[in-house]
C-alpha positions as CSV (number, residue, x, y, z in Angstrom):
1,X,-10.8,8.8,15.6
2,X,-10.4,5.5,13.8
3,X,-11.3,5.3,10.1
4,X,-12.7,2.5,8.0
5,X,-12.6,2.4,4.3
6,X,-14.7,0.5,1.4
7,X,-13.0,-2.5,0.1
8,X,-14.4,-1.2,-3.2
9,X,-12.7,2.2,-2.1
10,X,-15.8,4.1,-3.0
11,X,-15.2,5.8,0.5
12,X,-13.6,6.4,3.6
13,X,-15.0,7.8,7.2
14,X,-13.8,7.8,10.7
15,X,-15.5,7.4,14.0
16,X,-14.7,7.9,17.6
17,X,-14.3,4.9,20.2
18,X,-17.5,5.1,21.4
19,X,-18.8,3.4,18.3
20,X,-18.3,-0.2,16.7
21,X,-17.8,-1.1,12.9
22,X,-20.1,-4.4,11.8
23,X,-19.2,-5.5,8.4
24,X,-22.3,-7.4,6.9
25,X,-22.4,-10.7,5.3
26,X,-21.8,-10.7,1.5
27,X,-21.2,-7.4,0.8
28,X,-18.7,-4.6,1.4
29,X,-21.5,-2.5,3.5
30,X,-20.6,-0.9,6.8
31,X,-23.0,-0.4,10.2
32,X,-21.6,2.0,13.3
33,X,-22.9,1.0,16.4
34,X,-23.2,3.7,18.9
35,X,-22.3,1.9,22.7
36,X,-23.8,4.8,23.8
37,X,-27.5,4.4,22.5
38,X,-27.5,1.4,21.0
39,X,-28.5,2.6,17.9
40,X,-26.7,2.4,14.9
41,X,-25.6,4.4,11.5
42,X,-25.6,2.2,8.4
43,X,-23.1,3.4,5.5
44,X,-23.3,1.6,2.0
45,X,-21.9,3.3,-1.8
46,X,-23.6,2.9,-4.9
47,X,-21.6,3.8,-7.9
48,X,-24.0,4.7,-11.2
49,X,-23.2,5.0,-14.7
50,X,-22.5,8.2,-15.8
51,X,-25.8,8.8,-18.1
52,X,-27.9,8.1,-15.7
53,X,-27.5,12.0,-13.6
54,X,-31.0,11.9,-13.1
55,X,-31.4,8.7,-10.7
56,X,-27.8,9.5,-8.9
57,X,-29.4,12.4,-7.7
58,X,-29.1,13.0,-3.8
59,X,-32.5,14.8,-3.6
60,X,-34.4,12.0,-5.7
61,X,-32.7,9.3,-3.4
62,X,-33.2,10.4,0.0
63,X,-37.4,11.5,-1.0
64,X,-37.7,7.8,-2.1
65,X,-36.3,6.9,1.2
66,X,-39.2,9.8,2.9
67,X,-41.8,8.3,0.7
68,X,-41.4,4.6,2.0
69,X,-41.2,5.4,5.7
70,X,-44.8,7.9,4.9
71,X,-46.4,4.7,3.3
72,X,-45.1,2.8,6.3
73,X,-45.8,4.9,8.8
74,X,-49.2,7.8,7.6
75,X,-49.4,9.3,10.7
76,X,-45.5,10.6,10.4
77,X,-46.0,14.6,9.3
78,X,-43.8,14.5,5.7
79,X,-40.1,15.7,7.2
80,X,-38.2,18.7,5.6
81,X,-35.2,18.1,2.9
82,X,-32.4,19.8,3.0
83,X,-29.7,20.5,0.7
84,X,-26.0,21.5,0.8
85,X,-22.8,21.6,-1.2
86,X,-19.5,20.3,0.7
87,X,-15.9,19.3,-0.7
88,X,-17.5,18.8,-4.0
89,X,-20.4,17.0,-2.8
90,X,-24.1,17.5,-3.1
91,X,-25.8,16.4,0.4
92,X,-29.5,15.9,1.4
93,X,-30.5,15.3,4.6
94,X,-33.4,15.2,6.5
95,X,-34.7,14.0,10.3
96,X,-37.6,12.5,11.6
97,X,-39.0,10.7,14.6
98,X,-42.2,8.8,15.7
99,X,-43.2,6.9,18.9
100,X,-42.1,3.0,18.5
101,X,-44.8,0.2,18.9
102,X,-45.0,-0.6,22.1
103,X,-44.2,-4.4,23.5
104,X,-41.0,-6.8,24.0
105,X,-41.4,-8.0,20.2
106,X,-41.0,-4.8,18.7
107,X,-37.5,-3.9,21.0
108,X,-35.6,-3.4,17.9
109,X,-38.0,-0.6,16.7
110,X,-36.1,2.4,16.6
111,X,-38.1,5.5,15.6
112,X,-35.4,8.3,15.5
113,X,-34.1,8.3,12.2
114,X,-31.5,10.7,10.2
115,X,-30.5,10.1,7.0
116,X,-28.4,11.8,4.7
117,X,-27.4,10.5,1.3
118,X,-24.0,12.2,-0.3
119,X,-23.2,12.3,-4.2
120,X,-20.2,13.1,-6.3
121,X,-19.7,11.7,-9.8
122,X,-21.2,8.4,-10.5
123,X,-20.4,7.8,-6.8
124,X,-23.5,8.1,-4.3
125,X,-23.0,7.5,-0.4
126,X,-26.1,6.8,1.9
127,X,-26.1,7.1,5.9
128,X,-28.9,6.3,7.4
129,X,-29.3,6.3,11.2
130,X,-31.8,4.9,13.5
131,X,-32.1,4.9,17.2
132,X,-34.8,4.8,20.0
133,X,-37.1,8.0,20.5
134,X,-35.9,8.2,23.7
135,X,-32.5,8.9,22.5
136,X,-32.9,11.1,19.9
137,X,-29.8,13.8,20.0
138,X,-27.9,11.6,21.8
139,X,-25.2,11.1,19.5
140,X,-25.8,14.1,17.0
141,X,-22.1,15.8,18.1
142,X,-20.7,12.3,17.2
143,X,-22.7,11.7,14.3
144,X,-21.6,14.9,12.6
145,X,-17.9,14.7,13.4
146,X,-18.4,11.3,11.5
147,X,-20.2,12.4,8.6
148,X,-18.1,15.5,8.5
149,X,-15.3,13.1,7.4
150,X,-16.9,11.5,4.8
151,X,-14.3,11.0,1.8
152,X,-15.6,10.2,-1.5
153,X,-13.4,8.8,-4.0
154,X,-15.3,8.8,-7.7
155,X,-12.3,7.7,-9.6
156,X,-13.3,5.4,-12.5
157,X,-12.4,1.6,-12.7
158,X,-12.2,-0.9,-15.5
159,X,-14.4,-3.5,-15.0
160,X,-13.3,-7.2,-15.4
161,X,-13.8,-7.9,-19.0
162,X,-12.5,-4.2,-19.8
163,X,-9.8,-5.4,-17.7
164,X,-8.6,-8.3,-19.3
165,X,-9.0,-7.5,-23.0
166,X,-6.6,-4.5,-21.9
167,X,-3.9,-6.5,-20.6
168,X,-4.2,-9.0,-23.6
169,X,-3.9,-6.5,-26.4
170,X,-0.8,-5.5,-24.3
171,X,0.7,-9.6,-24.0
172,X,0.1,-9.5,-27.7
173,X,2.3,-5.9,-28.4
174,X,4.7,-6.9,-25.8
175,X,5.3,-10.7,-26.2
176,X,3.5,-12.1,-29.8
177,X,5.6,-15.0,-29.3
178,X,3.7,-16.7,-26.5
179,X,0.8,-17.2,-28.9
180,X,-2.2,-16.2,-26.7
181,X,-5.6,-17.5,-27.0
182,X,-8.6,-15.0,-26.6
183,X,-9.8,-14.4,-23.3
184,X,-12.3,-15.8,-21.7
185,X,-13.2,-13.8,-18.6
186,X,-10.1,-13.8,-16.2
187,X,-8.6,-16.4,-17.6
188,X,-5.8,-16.5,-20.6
189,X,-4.7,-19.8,-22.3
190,X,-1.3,-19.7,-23.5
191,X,-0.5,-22.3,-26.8
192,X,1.3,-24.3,-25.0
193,X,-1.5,-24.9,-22.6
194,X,-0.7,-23.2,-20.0
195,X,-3.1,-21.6,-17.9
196,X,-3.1,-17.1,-16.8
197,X,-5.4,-16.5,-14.1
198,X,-5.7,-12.7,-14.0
199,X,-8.7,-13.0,-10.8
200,X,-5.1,-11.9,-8.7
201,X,-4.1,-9.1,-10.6
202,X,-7.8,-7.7,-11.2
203,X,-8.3,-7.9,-7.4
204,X,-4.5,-6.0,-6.8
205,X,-5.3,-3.2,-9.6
206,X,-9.0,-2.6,-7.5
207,X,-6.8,-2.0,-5.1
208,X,-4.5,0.8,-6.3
209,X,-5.7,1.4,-9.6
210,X,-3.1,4.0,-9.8
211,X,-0.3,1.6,-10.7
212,X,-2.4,-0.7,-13.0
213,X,0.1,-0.2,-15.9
214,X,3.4,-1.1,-13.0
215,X,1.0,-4.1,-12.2
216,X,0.6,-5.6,-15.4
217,X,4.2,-4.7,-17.1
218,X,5.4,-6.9,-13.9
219,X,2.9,-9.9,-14.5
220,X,3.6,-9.9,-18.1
221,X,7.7,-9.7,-17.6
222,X,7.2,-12.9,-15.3
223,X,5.5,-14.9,-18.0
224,X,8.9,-15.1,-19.7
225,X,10.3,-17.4,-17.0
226,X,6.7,-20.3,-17.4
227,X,8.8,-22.7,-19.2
228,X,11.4,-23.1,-16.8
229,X,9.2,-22.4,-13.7
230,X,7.8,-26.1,-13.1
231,X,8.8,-29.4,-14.8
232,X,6.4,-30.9,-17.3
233,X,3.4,-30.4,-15.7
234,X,1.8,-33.5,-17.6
235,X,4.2,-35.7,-15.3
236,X,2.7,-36.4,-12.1
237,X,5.8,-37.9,-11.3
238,X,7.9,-34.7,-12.0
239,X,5.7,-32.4,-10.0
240,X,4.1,-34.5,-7.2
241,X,6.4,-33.0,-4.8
242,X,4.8,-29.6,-5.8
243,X,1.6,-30.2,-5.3
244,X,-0.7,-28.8,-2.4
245,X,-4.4,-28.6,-1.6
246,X,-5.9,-25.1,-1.5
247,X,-9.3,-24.5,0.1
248,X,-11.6,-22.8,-2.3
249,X,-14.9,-21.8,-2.9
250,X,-18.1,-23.7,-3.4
251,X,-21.9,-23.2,-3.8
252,X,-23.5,-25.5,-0.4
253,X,-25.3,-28.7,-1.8
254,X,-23.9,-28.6,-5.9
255,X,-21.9,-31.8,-7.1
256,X,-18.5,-31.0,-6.8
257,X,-16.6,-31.9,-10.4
258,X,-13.5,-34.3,-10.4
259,X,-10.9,-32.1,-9.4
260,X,-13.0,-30.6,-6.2
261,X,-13.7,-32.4,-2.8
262,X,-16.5,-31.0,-0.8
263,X,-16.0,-30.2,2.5
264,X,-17.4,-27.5,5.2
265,X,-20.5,-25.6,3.9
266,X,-19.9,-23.4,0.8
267,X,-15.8,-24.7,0.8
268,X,-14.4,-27.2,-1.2
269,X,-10.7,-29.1,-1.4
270,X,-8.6,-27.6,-5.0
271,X,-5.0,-29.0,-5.8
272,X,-2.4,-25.8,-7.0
273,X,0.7,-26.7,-8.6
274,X,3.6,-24.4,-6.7
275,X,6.2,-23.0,-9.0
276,X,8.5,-20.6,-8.3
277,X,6.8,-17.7,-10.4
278,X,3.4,-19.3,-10.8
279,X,0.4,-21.1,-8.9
280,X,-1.0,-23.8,-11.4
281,X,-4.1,-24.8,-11.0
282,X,-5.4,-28.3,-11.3
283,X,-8.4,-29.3,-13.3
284,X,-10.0,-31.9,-14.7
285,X,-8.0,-32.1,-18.0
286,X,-4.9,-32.0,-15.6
287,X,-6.0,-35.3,-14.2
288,X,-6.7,-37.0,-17.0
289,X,-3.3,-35.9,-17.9
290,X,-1.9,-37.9,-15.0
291,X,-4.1,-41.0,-15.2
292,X,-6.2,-40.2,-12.2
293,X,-10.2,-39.9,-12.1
294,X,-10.5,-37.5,-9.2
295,X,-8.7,-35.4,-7.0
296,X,-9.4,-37.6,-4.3
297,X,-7.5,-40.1,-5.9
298,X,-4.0,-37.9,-5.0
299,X,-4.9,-36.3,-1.8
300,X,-2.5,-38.5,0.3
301,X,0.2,-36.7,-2.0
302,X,-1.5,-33.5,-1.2
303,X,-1.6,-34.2,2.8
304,X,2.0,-35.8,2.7
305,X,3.1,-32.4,1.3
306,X,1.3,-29.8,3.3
307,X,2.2,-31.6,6.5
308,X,6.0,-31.4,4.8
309,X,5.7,-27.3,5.5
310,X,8.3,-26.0,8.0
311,X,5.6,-25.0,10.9
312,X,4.5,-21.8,10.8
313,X,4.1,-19.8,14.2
314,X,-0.1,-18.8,15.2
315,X,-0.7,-15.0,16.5
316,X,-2.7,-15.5,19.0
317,X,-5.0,-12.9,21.2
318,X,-5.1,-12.4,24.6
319,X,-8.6,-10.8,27.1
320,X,-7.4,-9.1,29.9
321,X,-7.3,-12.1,31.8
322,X,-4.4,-13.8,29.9
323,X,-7.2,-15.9,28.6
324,X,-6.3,-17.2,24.9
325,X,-9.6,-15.5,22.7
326,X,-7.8,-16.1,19.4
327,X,-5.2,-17.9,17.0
328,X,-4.7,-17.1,13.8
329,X,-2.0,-18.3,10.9
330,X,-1.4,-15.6,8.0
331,X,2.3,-16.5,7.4
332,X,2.0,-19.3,4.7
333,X,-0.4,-18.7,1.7
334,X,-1.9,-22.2,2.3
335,X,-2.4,-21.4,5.8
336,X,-6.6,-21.7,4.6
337,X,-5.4,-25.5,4.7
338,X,-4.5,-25.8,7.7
339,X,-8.5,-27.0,8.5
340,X,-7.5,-29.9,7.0
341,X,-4.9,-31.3,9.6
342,X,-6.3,-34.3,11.0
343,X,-5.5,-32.9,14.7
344,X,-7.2,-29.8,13.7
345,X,-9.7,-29.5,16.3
346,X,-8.1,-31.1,19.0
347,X,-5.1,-28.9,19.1
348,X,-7.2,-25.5,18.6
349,X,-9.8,-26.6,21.2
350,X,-6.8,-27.1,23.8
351,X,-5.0,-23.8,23.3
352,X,-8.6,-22.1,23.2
353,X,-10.1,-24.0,26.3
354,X,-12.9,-24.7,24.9
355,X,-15.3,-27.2,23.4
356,X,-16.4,-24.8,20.3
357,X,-14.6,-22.6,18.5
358,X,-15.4,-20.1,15.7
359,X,-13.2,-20.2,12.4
360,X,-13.0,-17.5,9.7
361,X,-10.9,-17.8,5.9
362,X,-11.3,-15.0,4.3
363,X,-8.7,-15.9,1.7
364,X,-6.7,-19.3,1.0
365,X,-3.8,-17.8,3.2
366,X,-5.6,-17.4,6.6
367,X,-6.9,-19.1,8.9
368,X,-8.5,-17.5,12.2
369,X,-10.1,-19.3,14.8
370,X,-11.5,-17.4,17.9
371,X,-13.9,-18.1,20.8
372,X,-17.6,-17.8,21.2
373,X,-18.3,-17.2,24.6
374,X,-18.1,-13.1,24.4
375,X,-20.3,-11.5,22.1
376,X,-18.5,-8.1,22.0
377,X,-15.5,-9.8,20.5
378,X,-17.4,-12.1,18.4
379,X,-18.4,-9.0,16.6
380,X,-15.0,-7.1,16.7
381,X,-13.2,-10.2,15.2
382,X,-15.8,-11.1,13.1
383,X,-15.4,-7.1,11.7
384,X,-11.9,-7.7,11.1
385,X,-11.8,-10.9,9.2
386,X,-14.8,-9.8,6.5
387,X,-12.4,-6.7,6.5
388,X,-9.8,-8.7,5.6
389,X,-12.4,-10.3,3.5
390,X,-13.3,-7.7,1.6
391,X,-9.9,-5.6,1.3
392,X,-8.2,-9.3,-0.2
393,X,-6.4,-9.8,-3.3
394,X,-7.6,-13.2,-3.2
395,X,-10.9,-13.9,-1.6
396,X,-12.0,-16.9,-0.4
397,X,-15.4,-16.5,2.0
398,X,-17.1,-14.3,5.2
399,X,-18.8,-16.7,6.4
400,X,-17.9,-17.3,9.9
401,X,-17.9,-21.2,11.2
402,X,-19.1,-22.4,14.4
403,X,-16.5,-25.5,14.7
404,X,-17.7,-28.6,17.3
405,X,-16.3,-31.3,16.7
406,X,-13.4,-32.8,14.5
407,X,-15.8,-34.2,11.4
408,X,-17.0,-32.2,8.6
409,X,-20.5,-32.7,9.9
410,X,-19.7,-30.8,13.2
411,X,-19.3,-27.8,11.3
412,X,-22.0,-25.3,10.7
413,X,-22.4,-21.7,9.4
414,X,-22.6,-19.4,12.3
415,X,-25.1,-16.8,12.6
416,X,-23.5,-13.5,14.4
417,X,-26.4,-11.6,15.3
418,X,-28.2,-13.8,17.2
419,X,-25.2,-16.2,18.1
420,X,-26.5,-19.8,16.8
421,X,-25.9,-21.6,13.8
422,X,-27.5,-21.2,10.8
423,X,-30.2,-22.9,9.4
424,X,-28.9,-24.9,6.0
């Protein structure tokens, strides 16, 4: 049995071979598809707040579900509920099946469906699978070992603003000196100037909210070392050397302000100032500060310096035939940059044979880029990165790029499901 566990650790399941995990794009959802059946058992959490019992009810949830597929579907007879009590958990569940509508159009009708929607806490789970009438019972063993090992986690989290006003009334016990500004958001503003981004440290504490106080004690003991971490960082002069482009997020088709550069879909070009401690970003008042208008202004610097990196080695994956399927580089946290070599595509089109080429980020410090020629391990790769995606302290996107040429123009967003690219 493998297991897979929410990025938002809500919950955790495992599942035999036979099945195969697709993460969906934008959220932290989960599908297992049988490769038995072809059907498929979709697993998402919904965490409530704790007044409202009455709608994080199990019952309620899963007779909403019943009363949409009736309105859908009249001639269905209304299915029985069922309740139980496991591990803490209140379960409904119910089963029901119809005859699909016939034709080739309606092939991914599936008219067997099982759903069973889990609660503990303010933490609901909901399962629902769907396969064709035809199959029905097919995968019932698997499907209960899977559900069987359904793991809730309701343990409570700070949200972000919670968060951060936390960690500043602690900066202002525990170091008074450094003169902090309000918050605003992630962010904290020093007197001097300098810029705290806590978007890291939030994302690390999601992840093992158990040591949050470890976390931020050892965040706020490195602030001590700012001033002697980078030289003035109003010298261009004194820092050039330390400057390096960073690929970042961007909504498609907005401007992009003066310390941006736009480049594939939803991406755009950022400058980070690389102490020894600290990441500085660089924004528009940082330009002005050096005498520059825009960001493109300095990106020579920026290129002089990433191409200055020792070379770091790709991991690269193999198909039984020796063939070369993917390359990745996760050993440098600019490796995200790496898109921006001028013999990008060239290089990655050789050592992949190939004309195309897929390309995930899914944070500034990985780069993945993968062929698209067998749909199997489109999907399994394609899992793994918006895994990585989703599970990262430092997120950067799930889309998945369908790469054909060396110009920004020849790249597109990549649709996985039916293996073209999207429509923008």
């Amino acid at each position: 049995m493998r297991e897979y566990r929410d990025p938002e650790n809500k919950f955790s399941v495992q599942y035999p071979d036979g099945w195969l995990p697709l993460t969906h794009e934008g959220t932290p959802h989960v599908s297992l598809a049988s490769l038995t059946t072809g059907g498929y058992l979709k697993i998402e959490a919904h965490q409530f707040d704790p007044a409202q019992t009455e709608e994080a009810q199990p019952e309620k949830t899963i007779r909403a579900l019943v009363g949409c597929e009736l309105r859908n579907h009249p001639e269905l007879a209304e299915p029985v509920v069922q309740l139980a009590q496991t591990n803490g958990s209140v379960v409904a569940h119910t089963t029901f099946t119809r005859q699909e509508v016939p034709g080739e159009d309606n092939a991914a009708d599936f008219g067997h469906t099982r759903a069973w929607v889990i609660g503990r806490g303010a933490i609901q789970v909901r399962c629902l699978y769907r396969c064709r009438s035809a199959d029905k019972g097919t995968d019932d063993d698997e499907l209960a070992e899977i559900i069987g090992s359904l793991q809730l986690n309701d343990t409570p989290h700070l949200d972000a603003t919670s968060f951060t006003l936390y960690y500043y009334t602690l900066l202002k016990h525990k170091r008074p000196m450094l003169g902090v500004r309000p918050p605003e958001n992630l962010t904290l503003i020093l007197e001097d100037g300098q810029t705290i981004l806590l978007e890291h440290l939030y994302n690390h504490y999601l992840l093992e909210p158990e040591r949050m106080e470890e976390l931020i004690e050892t965040h706020i003991n490195r602030l001590d070392y700012c001033g002697d971490d980078v030289p003035d960082l109003t010298n261009y002069k004194a820092i050039r050397s330390l400057l390096f482009p960073k690929m970042l997020r961007a909504t498609p088709g907005r401007h992009q302000p003066a310390h941006r550069v736009a480049h594939w879909p939803g991406l755009a070009i950022g400058a980070v100032v690389q102490g020894r401690v600290f990441t500085y970003g660089v924004n528009t008042e940082r330009l002005k500060n050096w005498g520059v208008r825009s960001l493109r202004e300095i990106m020579d610097d920026l290129m002089d310096n990433l191409y200055a990196i020792p070379p770091v080695a790709p991991r690269g994956v193999r198909n039984g035939e020796g063939e070369t399927q993917a390359i990745s580089y996760v050993d440098h946290p600019f490796a995200g940059a790496f898109i921006l070599f001028e013999d990008f595509y060239e290089t990655t089109a050789h050592n992949l044979s190939t004309n195309e080429f897929l390309v995930g980020l899914p944070d500034p410090g990985c780069v993945s880029c993968f062929r698209d020629d067998d749909p199997r391990f489109v999907v399994q790769h394609t899992a793994l990165l918006r895994w990585d995606y989703h599970r990262s302290i430092e997120r950067l996107t799930d889309t998945i790029y369908l790469v054909s040429g060396p110009r920004p123009q020849d790249v597109k967003p990549y649709d996985i499901l039916h293996c073209c690219p999207k429509k923008i």
